[in-house]
N, CA, C and O atoms as a CHARMM CRD file, in Angstrom:
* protein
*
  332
    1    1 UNK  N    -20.29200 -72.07500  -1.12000 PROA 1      0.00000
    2    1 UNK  CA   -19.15400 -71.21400  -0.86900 PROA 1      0.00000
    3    1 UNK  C    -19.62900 -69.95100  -0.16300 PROA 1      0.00000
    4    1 UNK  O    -20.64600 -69.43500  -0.62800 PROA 1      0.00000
    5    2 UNK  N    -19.07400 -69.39800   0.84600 PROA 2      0.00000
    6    2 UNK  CA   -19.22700 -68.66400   1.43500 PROA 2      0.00000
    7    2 UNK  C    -19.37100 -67.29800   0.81400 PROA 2      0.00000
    8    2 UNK  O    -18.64300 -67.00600  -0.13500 PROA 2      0.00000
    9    3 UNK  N    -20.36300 -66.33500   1.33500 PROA 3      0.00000
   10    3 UNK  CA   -19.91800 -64.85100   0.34100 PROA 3      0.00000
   11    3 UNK  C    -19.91400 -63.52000   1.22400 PROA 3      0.00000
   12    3 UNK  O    -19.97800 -63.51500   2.45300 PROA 3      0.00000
   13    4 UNK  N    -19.85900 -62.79400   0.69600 PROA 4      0.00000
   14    4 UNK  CA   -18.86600 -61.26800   1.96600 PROA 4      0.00000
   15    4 UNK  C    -19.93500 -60.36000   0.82600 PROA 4      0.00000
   16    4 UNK  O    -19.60800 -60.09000  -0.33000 PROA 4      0.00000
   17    5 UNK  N    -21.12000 -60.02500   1.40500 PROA 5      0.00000
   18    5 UNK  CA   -22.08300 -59.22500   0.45500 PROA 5      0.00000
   19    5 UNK  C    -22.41800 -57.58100   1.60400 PROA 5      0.00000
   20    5 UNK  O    -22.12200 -57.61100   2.79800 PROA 5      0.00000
   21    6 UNK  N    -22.96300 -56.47800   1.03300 PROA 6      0.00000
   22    6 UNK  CA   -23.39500 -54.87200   1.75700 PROA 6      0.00000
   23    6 UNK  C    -24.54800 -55.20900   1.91800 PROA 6      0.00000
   24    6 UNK  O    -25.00200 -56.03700   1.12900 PROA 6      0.00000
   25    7 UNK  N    -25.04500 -54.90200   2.54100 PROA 7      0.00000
   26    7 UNK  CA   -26.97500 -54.73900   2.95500 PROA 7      0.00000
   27    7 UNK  C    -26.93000 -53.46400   3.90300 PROA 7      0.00000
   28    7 UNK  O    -26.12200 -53.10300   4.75800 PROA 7      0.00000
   29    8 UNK  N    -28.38200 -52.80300   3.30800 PROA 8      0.00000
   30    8 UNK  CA   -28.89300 -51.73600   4.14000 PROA 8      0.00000
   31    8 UNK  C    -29.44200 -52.36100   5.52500 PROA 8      0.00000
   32    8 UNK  O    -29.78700 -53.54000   5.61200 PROA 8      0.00000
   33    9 UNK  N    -29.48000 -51.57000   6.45300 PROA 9      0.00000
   34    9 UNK  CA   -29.58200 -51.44600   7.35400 PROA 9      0.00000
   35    9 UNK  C    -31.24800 -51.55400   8.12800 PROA 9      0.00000
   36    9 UNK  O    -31.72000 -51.61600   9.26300 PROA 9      0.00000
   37   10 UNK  N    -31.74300 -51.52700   6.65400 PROA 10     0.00000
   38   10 UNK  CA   -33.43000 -51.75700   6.58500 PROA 10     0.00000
   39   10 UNK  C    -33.80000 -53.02700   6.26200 PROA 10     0.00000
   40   10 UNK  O    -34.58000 -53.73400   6.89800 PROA 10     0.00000
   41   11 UNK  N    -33.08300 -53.36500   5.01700 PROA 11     0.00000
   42   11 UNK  CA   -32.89700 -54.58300   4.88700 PROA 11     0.00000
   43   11 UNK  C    -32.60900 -55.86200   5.62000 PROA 11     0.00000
   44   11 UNK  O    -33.12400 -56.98000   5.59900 PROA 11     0.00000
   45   12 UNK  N    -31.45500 -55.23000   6.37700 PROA 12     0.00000
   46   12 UNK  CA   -31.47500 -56.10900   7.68400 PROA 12     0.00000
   47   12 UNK  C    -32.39400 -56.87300   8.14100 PROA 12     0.00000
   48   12 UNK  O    -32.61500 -58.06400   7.92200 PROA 12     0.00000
   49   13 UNK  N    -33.29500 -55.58500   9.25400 PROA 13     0.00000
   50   13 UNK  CA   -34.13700 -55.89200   9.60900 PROA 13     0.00000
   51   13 UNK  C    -35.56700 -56.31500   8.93400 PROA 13     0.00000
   52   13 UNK  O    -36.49300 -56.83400   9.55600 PROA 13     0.00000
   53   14 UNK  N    -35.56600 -56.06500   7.85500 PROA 14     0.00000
   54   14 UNK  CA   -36.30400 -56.22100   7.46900 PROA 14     0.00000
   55   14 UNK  C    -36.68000 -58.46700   6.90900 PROA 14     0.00000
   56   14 UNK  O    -37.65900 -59.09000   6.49800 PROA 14     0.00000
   57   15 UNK  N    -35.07700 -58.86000   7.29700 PROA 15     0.00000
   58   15 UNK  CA   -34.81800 -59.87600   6.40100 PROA 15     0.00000
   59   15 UNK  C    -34.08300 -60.55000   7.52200 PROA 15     0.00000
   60   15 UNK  O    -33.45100 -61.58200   7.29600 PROA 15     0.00000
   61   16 UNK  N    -34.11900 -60.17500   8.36400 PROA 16     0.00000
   62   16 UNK  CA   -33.23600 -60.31100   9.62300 PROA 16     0.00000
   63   16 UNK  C    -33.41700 -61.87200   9.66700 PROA 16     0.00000
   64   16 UNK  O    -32.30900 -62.38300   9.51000 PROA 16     0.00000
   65   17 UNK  N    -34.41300 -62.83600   9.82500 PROA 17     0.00000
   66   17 UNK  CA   -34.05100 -64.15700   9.81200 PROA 17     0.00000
   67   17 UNK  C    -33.65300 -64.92500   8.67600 PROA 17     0.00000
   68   17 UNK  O    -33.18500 -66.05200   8.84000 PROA 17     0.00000
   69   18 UNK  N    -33.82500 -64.31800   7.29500 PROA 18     0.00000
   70   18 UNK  CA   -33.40100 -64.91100   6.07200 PROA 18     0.00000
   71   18 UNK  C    -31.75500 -64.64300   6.26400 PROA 18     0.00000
   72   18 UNK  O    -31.02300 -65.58100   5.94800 PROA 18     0.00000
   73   19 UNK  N    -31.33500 -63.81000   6.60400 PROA 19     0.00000
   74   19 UNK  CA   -29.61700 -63.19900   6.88000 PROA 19     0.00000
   75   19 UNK  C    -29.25800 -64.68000   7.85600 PROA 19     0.00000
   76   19 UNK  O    -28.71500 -65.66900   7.36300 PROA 19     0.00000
   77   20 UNK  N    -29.64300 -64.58700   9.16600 PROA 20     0.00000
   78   20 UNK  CA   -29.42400 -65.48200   9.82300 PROA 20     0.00000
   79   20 UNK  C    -28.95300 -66.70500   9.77000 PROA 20     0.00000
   80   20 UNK  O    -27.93600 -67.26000  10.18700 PROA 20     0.00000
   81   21 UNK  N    -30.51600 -67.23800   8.77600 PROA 21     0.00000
   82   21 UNK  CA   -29.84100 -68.40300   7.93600 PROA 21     0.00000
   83   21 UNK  C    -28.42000 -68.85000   7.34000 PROA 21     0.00000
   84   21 UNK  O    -27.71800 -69.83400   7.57200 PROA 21     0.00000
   85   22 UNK  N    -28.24700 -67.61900   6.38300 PROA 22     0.00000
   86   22 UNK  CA   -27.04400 -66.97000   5.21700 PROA 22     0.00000
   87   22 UNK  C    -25.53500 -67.61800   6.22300 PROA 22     0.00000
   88   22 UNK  O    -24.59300 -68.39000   6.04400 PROA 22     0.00000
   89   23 UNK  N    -26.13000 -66.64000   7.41700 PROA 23     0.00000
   90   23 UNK  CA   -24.72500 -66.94100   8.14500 PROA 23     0.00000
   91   23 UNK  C    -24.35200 -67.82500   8.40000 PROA 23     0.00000
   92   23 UNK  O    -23.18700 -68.18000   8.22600 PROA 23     0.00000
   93   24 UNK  N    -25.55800 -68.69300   9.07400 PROA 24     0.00000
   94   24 UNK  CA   -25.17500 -69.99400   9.91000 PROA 24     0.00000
   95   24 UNK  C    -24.73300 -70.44200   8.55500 PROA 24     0.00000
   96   24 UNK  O    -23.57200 -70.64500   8.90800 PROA 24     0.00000
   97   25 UNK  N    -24.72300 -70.79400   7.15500 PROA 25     0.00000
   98   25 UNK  CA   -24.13300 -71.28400   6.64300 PROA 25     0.00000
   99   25 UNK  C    -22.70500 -70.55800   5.90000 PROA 25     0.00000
  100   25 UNK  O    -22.15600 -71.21000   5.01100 PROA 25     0.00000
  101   26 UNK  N    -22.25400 -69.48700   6.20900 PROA 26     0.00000
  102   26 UNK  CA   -20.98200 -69.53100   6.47800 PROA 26     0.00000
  103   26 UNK  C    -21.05700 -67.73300   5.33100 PROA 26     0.00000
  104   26 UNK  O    -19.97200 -67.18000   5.15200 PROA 26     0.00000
  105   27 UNK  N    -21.88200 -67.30400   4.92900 PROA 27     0.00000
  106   27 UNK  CA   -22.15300 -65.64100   4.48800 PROA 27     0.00000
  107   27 UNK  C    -21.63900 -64.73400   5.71700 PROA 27     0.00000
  108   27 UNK  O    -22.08000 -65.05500   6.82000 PROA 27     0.00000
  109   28 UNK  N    -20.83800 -63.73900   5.66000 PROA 28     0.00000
  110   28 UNK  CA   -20.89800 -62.76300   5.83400 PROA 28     0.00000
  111   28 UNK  C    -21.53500 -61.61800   5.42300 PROA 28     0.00000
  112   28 UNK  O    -21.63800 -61.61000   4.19600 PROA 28     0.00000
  113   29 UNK  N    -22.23600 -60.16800   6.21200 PROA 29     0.00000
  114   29 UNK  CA   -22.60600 -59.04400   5.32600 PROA 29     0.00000
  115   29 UNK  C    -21.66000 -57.87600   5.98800 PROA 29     0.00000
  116   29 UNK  O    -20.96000 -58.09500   6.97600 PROA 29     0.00000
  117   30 UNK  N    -21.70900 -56.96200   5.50600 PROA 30     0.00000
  118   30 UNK  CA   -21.40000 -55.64300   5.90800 PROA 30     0.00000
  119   30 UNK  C    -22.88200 -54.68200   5.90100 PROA 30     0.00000
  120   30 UNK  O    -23.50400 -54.26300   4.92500 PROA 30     0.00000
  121   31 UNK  N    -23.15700 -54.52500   7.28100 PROA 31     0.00000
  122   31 UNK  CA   -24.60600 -53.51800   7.19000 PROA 31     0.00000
  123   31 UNK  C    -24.36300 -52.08900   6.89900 PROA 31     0.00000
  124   31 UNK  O    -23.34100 -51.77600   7.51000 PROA 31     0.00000
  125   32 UNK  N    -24.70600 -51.35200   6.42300 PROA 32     0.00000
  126   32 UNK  CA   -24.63300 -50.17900   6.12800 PROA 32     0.00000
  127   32 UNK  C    -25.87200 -48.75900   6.35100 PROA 32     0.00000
  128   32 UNK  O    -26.96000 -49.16700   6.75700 PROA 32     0.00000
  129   33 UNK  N    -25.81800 -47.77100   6.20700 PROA 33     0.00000
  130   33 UNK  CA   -26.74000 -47.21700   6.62000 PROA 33     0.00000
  131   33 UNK  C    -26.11800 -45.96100   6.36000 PROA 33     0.00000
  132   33 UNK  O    -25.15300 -45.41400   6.89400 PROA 33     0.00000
  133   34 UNK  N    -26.94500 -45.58500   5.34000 PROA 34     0.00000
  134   34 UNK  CA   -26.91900 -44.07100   4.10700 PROA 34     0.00000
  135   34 UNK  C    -25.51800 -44.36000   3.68100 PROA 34     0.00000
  136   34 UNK  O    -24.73400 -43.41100   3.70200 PROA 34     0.00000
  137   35 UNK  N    -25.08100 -45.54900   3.29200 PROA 35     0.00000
  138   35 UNK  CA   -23.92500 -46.11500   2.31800 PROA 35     0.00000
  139   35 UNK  C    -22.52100 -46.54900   3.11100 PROA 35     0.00000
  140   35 UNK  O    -21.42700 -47.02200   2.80600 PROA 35     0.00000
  141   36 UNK  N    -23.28500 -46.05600   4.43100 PROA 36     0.00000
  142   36 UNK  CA   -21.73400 -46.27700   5.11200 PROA 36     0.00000
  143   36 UNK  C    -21.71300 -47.18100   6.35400 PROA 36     0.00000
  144   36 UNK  O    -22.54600 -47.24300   7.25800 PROA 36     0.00000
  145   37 UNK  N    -20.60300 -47.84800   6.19700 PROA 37     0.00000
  146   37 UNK  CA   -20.81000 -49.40800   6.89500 PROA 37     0.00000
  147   37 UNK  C    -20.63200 -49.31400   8.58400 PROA 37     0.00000
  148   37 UNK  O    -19.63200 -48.83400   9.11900 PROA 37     0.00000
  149   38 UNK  N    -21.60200 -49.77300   9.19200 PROA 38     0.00000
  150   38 UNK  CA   -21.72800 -49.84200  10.54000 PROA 38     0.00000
  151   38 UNK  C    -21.68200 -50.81600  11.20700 PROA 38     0.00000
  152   38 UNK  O    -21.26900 -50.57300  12.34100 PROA 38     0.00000
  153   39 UNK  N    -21.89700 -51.73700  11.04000 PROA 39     0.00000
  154   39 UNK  CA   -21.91500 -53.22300  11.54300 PROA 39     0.00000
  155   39 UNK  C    -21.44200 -53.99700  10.61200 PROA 39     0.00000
  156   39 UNK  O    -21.35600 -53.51400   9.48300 PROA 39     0.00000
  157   40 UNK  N    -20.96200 -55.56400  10.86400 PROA 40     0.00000
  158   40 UNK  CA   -20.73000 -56.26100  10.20800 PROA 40     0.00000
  159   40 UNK  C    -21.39600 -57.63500  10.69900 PROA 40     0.00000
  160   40 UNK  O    -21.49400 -57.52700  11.92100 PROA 40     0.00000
  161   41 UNK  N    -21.90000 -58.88600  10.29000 PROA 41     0.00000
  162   41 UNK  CA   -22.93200 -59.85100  10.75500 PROA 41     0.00000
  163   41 UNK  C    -22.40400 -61.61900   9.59700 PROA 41     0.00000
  164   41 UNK  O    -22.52800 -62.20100   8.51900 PROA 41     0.00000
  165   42 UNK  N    -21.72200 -61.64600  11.15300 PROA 42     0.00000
  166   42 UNK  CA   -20.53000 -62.82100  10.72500 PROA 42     0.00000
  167   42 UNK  C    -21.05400 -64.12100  12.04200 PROA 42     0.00000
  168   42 UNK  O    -21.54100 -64.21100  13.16900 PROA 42     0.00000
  169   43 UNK  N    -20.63300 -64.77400  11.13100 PROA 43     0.00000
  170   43 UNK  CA   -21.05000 -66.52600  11.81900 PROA 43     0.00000
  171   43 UNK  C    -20.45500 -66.27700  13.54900 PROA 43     0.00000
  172   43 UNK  O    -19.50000 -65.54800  13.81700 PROA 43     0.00000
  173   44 UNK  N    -21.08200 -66.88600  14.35300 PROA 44     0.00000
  174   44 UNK  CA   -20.82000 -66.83000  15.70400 PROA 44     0.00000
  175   44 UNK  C    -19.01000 -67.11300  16.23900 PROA 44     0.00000
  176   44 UNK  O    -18.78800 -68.28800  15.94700 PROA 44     0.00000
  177   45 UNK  N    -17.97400 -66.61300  16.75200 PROA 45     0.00000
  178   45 UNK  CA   -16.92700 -67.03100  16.80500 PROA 45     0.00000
  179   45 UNK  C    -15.75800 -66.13700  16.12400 PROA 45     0.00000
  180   45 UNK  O    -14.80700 -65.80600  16.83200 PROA 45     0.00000
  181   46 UNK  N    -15.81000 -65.72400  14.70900 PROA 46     0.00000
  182   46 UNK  CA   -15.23200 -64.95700  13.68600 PROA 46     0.00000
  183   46 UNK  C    -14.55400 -64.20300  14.55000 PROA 46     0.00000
  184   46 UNK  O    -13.62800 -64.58400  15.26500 PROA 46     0.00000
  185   47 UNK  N    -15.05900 -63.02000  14.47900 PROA 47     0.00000
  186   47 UNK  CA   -13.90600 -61.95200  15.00700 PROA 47     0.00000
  187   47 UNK  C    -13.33800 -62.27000  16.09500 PROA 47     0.00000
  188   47 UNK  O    -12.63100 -61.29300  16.34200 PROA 47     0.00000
  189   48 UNK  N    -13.10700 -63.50600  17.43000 PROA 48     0.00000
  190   48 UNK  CA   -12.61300 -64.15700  17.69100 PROA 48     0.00000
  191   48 UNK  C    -11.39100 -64.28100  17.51400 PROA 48     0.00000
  192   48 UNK  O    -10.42100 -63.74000  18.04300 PROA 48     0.00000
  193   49 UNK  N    -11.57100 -65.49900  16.24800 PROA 49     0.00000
  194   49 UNK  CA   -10.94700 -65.64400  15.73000 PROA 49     0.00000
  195   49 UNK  C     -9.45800 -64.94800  14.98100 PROA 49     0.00000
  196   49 UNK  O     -8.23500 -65.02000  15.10200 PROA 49     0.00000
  197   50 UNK  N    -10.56400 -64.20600  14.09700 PROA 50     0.00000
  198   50 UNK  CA    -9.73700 -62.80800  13.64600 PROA 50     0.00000
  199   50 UNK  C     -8.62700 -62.41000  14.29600 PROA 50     0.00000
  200   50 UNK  O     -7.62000 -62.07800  13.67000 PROA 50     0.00000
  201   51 UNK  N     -8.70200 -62.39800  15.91500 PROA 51     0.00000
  202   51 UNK  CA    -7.78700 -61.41600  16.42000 PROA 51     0.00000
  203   51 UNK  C     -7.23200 -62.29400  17.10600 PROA 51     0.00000
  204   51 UNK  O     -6.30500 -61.83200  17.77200 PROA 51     0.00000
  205   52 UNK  N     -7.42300 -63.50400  17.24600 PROA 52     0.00000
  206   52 UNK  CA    -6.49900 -64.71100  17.58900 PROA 52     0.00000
  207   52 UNK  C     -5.02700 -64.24500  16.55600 PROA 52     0.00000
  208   52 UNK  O     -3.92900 -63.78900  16.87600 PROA 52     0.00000
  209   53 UNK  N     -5.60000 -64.59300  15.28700 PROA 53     0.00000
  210   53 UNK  CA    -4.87300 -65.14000  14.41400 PROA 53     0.00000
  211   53 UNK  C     -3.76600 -63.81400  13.89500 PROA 53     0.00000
  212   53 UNK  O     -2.60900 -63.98000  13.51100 PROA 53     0.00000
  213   54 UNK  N     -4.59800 -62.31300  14.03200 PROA 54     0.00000
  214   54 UNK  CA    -3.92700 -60.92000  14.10900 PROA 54     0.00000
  215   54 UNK  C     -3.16800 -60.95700  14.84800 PROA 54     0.00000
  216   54 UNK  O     -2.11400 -60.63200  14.30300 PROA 54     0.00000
  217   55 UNK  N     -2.91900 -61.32300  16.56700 PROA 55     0.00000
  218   55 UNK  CA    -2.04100 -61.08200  17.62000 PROA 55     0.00000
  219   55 UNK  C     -0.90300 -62.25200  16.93500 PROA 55     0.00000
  220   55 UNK  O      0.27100 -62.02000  16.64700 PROA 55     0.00000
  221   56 UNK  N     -1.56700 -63.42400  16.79600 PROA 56     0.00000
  222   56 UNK  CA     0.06500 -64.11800  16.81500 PROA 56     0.00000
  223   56 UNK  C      1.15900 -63.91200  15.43000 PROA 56     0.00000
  224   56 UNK  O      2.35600 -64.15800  15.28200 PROA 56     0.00000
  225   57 UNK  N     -0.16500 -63.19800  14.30700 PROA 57     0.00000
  226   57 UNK  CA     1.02400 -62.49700  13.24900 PROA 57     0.00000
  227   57 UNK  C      1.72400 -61.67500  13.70200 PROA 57     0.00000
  228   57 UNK  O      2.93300 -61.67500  13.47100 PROA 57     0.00000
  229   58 UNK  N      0.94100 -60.48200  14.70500 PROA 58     0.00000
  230   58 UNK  CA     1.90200 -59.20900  15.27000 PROA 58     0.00000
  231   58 UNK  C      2.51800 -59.90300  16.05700 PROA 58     0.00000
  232   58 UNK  O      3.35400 -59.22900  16.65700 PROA 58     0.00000
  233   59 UNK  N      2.50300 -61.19600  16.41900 PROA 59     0.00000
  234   59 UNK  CA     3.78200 -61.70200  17.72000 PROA 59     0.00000
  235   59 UNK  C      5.16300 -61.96500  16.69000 PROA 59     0.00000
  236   59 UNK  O      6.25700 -61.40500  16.74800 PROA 59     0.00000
  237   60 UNK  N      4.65300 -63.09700  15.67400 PROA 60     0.00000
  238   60 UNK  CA     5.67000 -63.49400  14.96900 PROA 60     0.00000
  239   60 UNK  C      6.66100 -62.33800  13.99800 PROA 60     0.00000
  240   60 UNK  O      7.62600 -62.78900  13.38100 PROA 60     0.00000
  241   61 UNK  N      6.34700 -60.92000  13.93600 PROA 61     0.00000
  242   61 UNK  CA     6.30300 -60.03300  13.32500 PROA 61     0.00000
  243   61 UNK  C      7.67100 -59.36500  13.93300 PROA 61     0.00000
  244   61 UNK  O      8.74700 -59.08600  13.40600 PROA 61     0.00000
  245   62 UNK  N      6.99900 -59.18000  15.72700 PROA 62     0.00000
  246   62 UNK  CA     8.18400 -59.24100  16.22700 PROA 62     0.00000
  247   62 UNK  C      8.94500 -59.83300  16.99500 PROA 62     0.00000
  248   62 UNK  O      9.72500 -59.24800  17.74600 PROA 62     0.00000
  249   63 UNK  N      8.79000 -61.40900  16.89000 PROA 63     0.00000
  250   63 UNK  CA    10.17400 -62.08800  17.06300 PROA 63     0.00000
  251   63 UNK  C     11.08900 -62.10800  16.09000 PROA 63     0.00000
  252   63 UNK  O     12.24700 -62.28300  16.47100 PROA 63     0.00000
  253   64 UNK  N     10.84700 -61.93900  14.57200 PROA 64     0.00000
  254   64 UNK  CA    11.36800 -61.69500  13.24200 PROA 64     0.00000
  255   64 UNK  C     12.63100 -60.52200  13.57800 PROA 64     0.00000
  256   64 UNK  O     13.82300 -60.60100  13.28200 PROA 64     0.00000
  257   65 UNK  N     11.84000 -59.33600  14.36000 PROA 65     0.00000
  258   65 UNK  CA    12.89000 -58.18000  14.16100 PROA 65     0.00000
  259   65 UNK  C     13.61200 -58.31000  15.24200 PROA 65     0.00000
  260   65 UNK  O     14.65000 -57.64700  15.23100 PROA 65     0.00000
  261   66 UNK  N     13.32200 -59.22300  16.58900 PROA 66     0.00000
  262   66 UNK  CA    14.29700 -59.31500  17.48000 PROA 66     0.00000
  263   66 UNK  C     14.84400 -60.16100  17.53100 PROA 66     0.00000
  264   66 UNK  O     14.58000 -61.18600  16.90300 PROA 66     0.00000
  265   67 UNK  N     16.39100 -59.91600  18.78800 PROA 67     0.00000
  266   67 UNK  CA    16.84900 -60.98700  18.84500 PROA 67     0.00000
  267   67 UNK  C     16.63000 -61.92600  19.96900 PROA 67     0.00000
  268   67 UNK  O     16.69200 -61.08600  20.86700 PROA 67     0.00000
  269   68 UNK  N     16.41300 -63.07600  20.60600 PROA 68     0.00000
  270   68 UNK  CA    16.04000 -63.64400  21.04800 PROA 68     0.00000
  271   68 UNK  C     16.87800 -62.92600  22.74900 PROA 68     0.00000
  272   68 UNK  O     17.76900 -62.12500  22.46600 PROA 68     0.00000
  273   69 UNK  N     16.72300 -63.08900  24.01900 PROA 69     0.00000
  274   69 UNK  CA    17.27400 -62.81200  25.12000 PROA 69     0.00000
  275   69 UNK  C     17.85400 -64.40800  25.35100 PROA 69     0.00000
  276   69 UNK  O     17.32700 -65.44400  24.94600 PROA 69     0.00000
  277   70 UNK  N     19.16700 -64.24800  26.17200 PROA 70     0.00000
  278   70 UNK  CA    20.13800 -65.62300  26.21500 PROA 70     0.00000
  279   70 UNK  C     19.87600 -65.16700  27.43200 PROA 70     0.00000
  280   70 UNK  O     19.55100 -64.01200  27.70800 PROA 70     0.00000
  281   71 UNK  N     20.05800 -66.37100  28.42300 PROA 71     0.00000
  282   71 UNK  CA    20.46000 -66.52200  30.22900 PROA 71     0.00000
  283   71 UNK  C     20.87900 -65.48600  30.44400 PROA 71     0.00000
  284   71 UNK  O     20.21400 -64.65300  31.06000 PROA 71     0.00000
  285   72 UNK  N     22.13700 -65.24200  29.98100 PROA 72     0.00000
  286   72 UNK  CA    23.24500 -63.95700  30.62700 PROA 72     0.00000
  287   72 UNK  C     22.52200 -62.77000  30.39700 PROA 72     0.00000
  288   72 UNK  O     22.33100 -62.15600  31.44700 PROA 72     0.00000
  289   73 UNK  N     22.08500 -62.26600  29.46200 PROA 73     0.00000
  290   73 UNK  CA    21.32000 -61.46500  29.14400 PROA 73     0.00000
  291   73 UNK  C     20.22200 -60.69800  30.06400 PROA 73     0.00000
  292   73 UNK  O     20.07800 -59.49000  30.25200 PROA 73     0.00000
  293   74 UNK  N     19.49800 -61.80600  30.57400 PROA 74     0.00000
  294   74 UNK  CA    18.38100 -61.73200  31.57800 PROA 74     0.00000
  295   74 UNK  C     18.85800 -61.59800  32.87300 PROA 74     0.00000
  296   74 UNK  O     18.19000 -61.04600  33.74600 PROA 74     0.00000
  297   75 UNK  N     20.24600 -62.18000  33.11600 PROA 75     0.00000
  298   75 UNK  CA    20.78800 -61.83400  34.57500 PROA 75     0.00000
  299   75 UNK  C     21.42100 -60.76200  34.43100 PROA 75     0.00000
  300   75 UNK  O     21.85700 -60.36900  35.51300 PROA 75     0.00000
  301   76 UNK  N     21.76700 -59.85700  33.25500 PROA 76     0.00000
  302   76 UNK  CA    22.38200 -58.76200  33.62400 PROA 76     0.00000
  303   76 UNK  C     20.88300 -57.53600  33.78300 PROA 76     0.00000
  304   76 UNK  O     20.91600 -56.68500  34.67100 PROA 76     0.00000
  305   77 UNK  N     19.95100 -57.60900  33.03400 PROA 77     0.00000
  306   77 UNK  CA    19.08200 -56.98900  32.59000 PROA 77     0.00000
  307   77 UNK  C     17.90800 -56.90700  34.34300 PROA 77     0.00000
  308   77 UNK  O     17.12700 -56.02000  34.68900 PROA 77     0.00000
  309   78 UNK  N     18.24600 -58.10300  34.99200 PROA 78     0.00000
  310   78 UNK  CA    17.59200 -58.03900  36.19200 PROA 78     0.00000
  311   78 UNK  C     18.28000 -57.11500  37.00300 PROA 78     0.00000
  312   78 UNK  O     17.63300 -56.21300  37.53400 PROA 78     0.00000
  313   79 UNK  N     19.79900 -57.22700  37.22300 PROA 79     0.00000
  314   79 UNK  CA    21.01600 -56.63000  38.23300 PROA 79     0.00000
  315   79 UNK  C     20.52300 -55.19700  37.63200 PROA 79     0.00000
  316   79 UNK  O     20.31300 -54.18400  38.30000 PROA 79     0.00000
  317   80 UNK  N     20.43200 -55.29200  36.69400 PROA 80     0.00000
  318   80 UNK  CA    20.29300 -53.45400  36.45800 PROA 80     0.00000
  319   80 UNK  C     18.96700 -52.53400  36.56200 PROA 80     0.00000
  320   80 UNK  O     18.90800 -51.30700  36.63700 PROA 80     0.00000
  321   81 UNK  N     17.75000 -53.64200  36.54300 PROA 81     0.00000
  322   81 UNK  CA    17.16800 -53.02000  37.29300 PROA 81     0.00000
  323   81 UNK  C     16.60000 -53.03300  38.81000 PROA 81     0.00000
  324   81 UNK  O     15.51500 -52.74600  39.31600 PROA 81     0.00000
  325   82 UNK  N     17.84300 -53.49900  39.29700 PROA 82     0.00000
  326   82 UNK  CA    17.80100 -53.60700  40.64600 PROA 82     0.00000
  327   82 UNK  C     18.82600 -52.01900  41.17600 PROA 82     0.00000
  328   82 UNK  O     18.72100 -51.64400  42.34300 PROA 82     0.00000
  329   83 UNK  N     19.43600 -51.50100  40.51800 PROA 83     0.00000
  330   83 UNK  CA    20.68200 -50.43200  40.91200 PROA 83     0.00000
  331   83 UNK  C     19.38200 -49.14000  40.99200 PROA 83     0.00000
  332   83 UNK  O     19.68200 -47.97900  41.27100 PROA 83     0.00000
């Protein structure tokens, strides 16, 4: 099972191919450095991902609050910004 663990920033490097490993099998860390998080060291692809999956919530988010545009709609909305 995958795990979401802090490591110093010394540590890192210090461990830098044992981490590696971690990831390729599916670990996340949060690196840190004097307690406060600077990097993060996630399987190849992830944040990718992440913001794949962020944009089409913020899409569906707001088709929810709108209402859809009909034909007529779009032909009046063109004429007017044609005046």
């Amino acid at each position: 099972m995958a795990k979401e663990l802090e490591i110093g920033a010394y540590e890192a490097k210090t461990n830098l191919a044992a981490f590696l490993r971690k990831v390729q099998s599916g670990d996340r860390f949060t690196i840190t450095q004097r307690g406060r998080a600077v990097a993060e060291l996630v399987p190849y692809g992830t944040t990718q991902q992440r913001a794949k999956t962020a944009a089409a919530t913020q899409m569906q988010a707001f088709m929810h609050k709108h209402q859809p545009v009909t034909g007529s709609d779009i032909k009046t909305l063109i004429e007017e910004g044609r005046d």
